[in-house]
Structure formats: structure tokens, C-alpha cells
N, C-alpha and C positions, 0 to 999 in steps of 0.2 A: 580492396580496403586495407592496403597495407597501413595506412597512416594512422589506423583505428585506434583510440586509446579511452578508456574511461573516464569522464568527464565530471561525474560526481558520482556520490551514494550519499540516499537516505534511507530511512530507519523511522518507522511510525510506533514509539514502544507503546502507547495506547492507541488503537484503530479509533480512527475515523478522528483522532487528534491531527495538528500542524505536525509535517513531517519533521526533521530534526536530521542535519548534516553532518555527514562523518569523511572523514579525510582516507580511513581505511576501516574494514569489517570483517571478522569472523564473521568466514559461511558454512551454518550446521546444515546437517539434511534436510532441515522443514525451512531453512532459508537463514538471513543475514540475523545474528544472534543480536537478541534483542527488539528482532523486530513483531509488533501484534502480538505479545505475548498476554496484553490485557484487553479488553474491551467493556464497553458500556451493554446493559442484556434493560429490558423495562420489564413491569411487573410481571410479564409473563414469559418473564425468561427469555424474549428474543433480542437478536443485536439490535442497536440502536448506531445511526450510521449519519453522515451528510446526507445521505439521500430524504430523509425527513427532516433533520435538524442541522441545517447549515451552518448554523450558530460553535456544533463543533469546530467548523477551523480554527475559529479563536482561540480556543484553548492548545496549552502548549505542554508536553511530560518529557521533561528531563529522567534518561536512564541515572539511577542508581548504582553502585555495586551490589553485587548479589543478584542484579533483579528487581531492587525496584524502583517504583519512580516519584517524580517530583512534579506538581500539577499545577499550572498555572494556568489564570485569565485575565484578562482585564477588570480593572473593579474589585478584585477577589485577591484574597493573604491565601499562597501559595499554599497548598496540603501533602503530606507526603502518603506515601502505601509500600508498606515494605513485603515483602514476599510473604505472602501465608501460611503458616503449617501445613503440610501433608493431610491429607484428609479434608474429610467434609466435604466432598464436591457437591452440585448441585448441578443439573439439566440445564443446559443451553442449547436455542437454536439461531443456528446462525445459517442463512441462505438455503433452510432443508438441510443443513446437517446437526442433527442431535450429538452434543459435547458434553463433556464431563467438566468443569473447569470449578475453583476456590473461589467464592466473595472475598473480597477485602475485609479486614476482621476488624477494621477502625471503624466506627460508624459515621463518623465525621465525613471519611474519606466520599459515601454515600450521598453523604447530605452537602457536601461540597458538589458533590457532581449533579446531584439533582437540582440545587440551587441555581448551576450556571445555565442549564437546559431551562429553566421553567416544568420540569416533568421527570417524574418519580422515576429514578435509576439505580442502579447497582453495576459498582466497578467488579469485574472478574479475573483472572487468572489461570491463564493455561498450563497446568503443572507438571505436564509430562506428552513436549509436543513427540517424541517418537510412537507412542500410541497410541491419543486421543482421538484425531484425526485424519482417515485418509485421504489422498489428493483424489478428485472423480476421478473413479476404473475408468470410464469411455478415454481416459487421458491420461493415465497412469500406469508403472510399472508396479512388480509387488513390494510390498512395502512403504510404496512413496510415502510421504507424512507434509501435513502442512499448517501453520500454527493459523491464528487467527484472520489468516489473510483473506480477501474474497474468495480463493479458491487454491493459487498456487504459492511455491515457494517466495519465488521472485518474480518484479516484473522490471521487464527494460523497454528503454524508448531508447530514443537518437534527436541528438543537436537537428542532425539534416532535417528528420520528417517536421519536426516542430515548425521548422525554418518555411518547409513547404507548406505545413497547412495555414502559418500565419499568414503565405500567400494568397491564399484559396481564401481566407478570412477576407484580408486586403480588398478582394476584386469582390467581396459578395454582399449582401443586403444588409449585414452586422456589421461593415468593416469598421464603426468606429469602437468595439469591443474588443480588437487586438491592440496590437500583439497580445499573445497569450502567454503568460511564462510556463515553464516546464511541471510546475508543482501544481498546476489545476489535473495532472495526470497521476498522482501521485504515486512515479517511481521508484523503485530500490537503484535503480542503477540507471544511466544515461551515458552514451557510446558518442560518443564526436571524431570527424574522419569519417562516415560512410558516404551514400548519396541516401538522398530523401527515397525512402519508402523502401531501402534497401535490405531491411529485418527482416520483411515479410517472408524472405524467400528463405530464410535461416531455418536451419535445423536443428544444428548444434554451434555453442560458443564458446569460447575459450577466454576468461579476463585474468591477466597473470597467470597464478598456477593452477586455477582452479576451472574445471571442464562442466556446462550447463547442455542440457536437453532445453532444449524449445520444445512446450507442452502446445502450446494453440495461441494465438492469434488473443489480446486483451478485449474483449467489448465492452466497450465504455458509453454511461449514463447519466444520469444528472447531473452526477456530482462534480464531472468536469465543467459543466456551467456555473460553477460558486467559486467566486472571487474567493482565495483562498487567506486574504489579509481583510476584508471584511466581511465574508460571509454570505455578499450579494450576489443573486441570481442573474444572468442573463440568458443570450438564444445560443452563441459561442462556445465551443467549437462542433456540438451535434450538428448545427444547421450544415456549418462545412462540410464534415467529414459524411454524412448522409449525401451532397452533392457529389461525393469522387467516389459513392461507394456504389455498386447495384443496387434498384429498387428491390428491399424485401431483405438483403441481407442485413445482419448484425452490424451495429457502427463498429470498429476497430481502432487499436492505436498502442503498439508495442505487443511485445511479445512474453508469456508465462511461459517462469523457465523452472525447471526441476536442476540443481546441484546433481551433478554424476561422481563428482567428489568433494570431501572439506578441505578448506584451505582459508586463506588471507587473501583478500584483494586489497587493493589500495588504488588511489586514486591518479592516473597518471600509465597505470598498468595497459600495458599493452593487448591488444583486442584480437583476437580471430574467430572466422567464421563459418560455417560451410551449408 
């Protein structure tokens, strides 16, 4: 894989929002700065995600300085949420993990967000990703930390696999749901120059100057079946990747990586692997 180089990065600064492309990114320990630093929680305080409300991808959050962001939808006058005082946390759970995380102190910002959903929400705030939350022990070293993401710092794909499973789409009972574009997966980082399915065997990566652990293997759900520009469902890409996977295992598709140092990547940076 000499030819490896970085392809893109994104940055989701509210979960379970449209990603949002960056040309280069500070990477802090709990992952690319500014990414999942907020999320949608419903009245009982848990995340609210595409995998219930697909209707998220429309919506789109422009990072701020400072932290914070700027909220768009279709139909809807844009809201802003600026970083909230210290204090006041409130109980979140997000995937079985209990968080500490700020409401948004606008109440607008609220009712903007509940507005676009059809169902009663509250925007939050991760205020201090070095403590809040740990990355799972069964997959973590001490210390690890990770902000509002499903589980890890980072995730990365490859140009190649996408290319191979659009095949596998191509030849199978869906084929007229591909191609697929890259962001029904929605990664931090995407690697061009490998061969298809080349990740899997990764351990450790290296983009520019900065050095990643490969935590496990991503398994991926619903949410890669919703058209990420309207929000529609199909069977795509689960039906495929269940075909090239063993009966009974986890569907798979990129690799969670834990930062082993901070640094600057950028786009175009040169990729190694082992």
C-alpha cells in the first residue's frame, strides 16, 4: 500500500446530523476535534440517532468557534447553540453508557430541534471529553476516552472496499440501490490506494504525523440503509455485506481507531500500515 493517502475527512459536530467535510483536522485523544461533541438525548435522557429517526440526515451543524454550532434544515431559519457554561450537567445515556453532558441553555435551540424531528428532544453537550467517557475496556487501553461517538475515537473506511462492495451490490437482488456513496458509512476518515478489504488485517495506522491503534472491526446497522440526502430507507448495503460475511457474524465495514498520538492530519497525507 505504498500509494495510500487520505482521501477525505469528516466531522459530525452534532451526532447523528449530515456529516460535514474538512480538508484538514486536529486529532485530540477522544478523536477529530469537534467531532460528536453534541447530541440529540429524548425525554428520558437517551440518544436519539438515525436508527429511529432517519429524518436526522437532513439536518445539517455548521461548527462554530469556540465550540459551537449552527443548525440547519430544510423548511427551518437556521438556530445557533453556543457552548454552555460549566456546570449543570445532566444524566445521559447513550448505547449503555451513563454521561454526564450540558443542555443547551437556549430553549429555542430545543424547540428547533424538536420541531424538525416531530418528537420532544434536547440538544446536549460533551464538556469534558478527557473524563466523561471511557472507550469499552474489552477494547481499550487505560485512560482511552471518547466523545459522543458510537463507541470509538475514529472511524475509517477505504475508496477500495466501498468500490468492492458496490460490486457485490451490482451482482445481488438490490442492484438497483447502488452505487452507494461513502457517507451512508459515516466516516472520520477514508484511505484511497489500498486493495478492497485491505483494513481488516490493520492493526496500527499511521496518516501524516499522527499514529492510530486499530480498536475492532465497525459493525454496521440500519443506518447505513438511509439515503443520507433524503433520509429514505432501503435493503442496501446490510443485504450485501451479510452475503460476503459468515452466517451469525456481526455485519462489518471499516475499522475504530483510538489516536496513540495528537497531531494534524490533512487531506492528501500520506497513509501507512501494519
Amino acid at each position: 500500500m505504498g500509494n495510500a493517502r487520505l482521501h477525505s475527512i469528516s466531522i459530525h459536530p452534532v451526532k447523528a446530523f449530515r456529516s460535514l467535510p474538512l480538508r484538514e483536522v486536529v486529532v485530540e485523544p477522544w478523536g477529530p476535534a469537534g467531532d460528536r461533541r453534541w447530541m440529540l438525548v429524548d425525554d428520558g435522557g437517551r440518544v436519539v440517532t438515525q436508527r429511529r429517526h432517519p429524518r436526522l440526515a437532513l439536518a445539517a451543524a455548521e461548527l462554530l468557534p469556540g465550540g459551537g454550532v449552527r443548525l440547519s434544515a430544510p423548511g427551518a431559519e437556521p438556530v445557533t447553540a453556543g457552548v454552555p457554561a460549566p456546570g449543570g450537567t445532566v444524566p445521559v445515556e447513550l448505547f449503555g453508557d451513563k454521561v454526564e453532558a450540558v443542555p443547551a441553555e437556549d430553549d429555542a435551540v430545543h424547540a428547533w430541534c424538536s420541531a424538525h424531528l416531530g418528537a420532544a428532544v434536547r440538544l446536549v453537550h460533551l464538556d469534558d471529553p478527557a473524563t466523561r467517557r471511557p472507550v469499552d475496556p474489552a477494547f481499550a487501553l487505560p485512560g482511552e476516552t471518547v466523545t459522543f461517538a458510537d463507541g470509538y475515537p475514529l472511524l475509517l473506511t477505504t475508496t477500495a472496499s466501498l468500490d468492492g462492495l458496490n460490486s457485490l451490490i451490482a451482482a445481488g437482488d438490490h442492484a438497483s440501490e447502488g452505487p452507494l456513496p461513502m457517507n451512508r458509512f459515516r466516516p472520520n476518515v477514508v484511505v484511497e490506494g489500498t486493495e478492497p478489504w485491505e483494513e481488516e488485517r490493520w492493526t496500527r495506522v499511521t496518516v501524516g504525523e499522527v499514529a492510530f491503534r486499530v480498536a475492532k472491526p465497525s459493525g454496521r446497522c440500519v443506518v447505513t440503509t438511509t439515503d443520507q440526502e433524503s433520509g429514505r430507507r432501503g435493503k442496501e448495503p446490510l443485504h450485501s455485506l451479510a452475503a460476503r460475511q459468515r452466517p451469525g457474524d456481526r455485519l462489518v465495514f471499516g475499522q475504530n481507531l483510538v489516536p496513540l498520538s495528537p497531531g494534524t492530519i490533512r487531506v492528501g497525507d500520506p497513509v501507512e500500515a501494519e
